[in-house]
N, C-alpha and C positions, 0 to 999 in steps of 0.2 A: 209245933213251930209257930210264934206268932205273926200275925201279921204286919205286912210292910206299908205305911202308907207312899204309894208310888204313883204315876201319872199314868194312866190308862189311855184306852184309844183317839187318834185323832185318824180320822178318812181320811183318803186319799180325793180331794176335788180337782174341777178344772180338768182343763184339755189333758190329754195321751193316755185316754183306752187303753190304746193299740200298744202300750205298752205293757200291756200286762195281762196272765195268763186267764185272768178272773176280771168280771165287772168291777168300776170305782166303787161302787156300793158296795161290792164284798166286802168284810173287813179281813179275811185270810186271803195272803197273796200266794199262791202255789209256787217251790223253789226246786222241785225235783220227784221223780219217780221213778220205779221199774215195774216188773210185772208181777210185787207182789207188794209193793207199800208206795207212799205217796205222802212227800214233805212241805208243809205249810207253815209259814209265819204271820202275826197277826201284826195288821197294819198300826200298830200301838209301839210307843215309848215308855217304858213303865221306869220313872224316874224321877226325881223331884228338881226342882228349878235351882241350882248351883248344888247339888247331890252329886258326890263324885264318880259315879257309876249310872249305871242303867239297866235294864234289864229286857229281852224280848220276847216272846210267846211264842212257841212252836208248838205244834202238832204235828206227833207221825199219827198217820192213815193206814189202815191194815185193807187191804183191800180183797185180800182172799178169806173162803170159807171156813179156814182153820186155824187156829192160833198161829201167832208167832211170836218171839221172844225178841228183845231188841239188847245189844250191849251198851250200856252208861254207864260204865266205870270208869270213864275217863271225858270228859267236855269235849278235850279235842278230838276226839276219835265219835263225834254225833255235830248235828248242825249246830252253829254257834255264833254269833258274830264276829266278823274279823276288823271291820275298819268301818266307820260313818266320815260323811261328810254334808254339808246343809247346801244346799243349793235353790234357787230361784226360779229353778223348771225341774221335773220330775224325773230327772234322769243326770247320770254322774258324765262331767268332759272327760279331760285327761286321766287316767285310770293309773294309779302307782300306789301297789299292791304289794304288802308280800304275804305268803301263802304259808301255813306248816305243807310239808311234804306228805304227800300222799299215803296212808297206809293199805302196804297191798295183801289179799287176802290168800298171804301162802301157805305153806305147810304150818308155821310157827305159828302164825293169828289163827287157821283154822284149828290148829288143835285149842288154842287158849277160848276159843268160840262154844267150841264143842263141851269142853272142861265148864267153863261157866253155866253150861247148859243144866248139864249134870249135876252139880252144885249148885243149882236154884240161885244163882247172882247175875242170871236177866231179870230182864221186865216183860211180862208176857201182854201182850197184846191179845183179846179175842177176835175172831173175825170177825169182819163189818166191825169196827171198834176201832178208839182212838186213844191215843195217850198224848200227856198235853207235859211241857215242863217251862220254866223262868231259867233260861239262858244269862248270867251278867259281862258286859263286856269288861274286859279285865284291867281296861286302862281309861283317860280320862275320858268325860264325858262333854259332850256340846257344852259350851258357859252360855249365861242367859244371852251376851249380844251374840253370839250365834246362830241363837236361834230366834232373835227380833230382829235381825239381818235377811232371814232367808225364810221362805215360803215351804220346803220340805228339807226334812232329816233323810237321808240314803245310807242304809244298814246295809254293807257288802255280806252276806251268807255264804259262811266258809264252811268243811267239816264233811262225813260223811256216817255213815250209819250201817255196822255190823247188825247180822242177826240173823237165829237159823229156829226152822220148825222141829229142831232133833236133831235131823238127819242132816239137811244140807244148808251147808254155811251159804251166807249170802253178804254181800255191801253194796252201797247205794252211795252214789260219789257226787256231789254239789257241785256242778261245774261255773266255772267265770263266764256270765252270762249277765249281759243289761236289763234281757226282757224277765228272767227269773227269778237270780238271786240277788239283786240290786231290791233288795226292803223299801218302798217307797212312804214317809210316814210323813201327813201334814204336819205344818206347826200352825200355831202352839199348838202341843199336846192340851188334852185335858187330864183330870187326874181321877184314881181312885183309889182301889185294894187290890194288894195280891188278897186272892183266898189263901186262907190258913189250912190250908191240906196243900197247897200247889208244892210242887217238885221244884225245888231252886237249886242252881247250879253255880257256883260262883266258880274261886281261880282254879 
């Protein structure tokens, strides 16, 4: 797959730390965990200046000793952006949302879990080990006065995350959260490359 020329990281500066689960200097802002993986997004817009789309950077985190498998067959069924808005302080006012509905890990998902398992259609994860992919959001993206209006880009982080070591199925659920999944991204972006191996996830 070739490469996308798209706009890469922009930090997060200025005042409200305390808004976030990592240092402004981090450039991954942590959006969710349990107690066996751990979800981050990179404080970056990977997108071009009136480019219809955009794209985000996630990373899951395997955080235990032994492999795990993760499910991506489906965008919305793993972290993803759900809604941006630009704002002048680092953090979203009135909040109006809507969300896909939850998928719960029953009888049905857990055997489709397990099946995939079996059939080599996860992603394995080693331990201590990450896996990285390009999320796009699926609808329009900031227009240039946008983003020369306002001081940050705010990526709402929707979605959740199947995945089991064989035996037992697991999911990892992104909750509506300010300090979390609110994506905090300076502007202006600056720009670069996806790598030509990165995992891209469009509609």
């Amino acid at each position: 797959m070739g490469g996308v020329n798209l706009p890469r990281r922009a930090f997060l500066v200025g005042s409200g730390a305390a808004l976030f689960a990592q240092s402004q200097q981090d450039r991954w802002q942590f959006l969710g965990k349990d107690k066996n993986i751990s979800v981050y997004a990179e404080r970056a817009w990977y997108g071009t200046r009136g480019y219809g789309h955009f794209f985000i950077h996630v990373r899951i985190f395997n955080t235990t000793d032994r492999a795990l498998s993760v499910d991506l067959r489906n965008r919305f069924e793993m972290p993803y952006p759900n809604q941006w808005t630009v704002s002048m302080v680092p953090l979203r006012g009135m909040i109006d949302e809507n969300r896909a509905r939850r998928v719960e890990l029953d009888v049905e998902r857990t055997e489709r879990l397990l099946a995939g398992f079996r059939d080599r259609q996860l992603t394995e994860i080693a331990g201590q080990k990450s896996l990285e992919y390009y999320s796009m959001f699926n609808a329009e993206a900031p227009k240039a006065d946008d983003i020369d209006k306002a001081r940050y880009l705010i990526v709402s982080m929707a979605g959740q995350l199947f995945y089991t070591d064989g035996t037992a199925p697991a999911a990892l659920y992104l909750q509506l959260q300010h300090t979390e999944t609110d994506l905090v991204i300076a502007l202006p972006p600056e720009y670069d490359h996806i790598p030509d191996d990165a995992r891209l996830f469009f509609n």
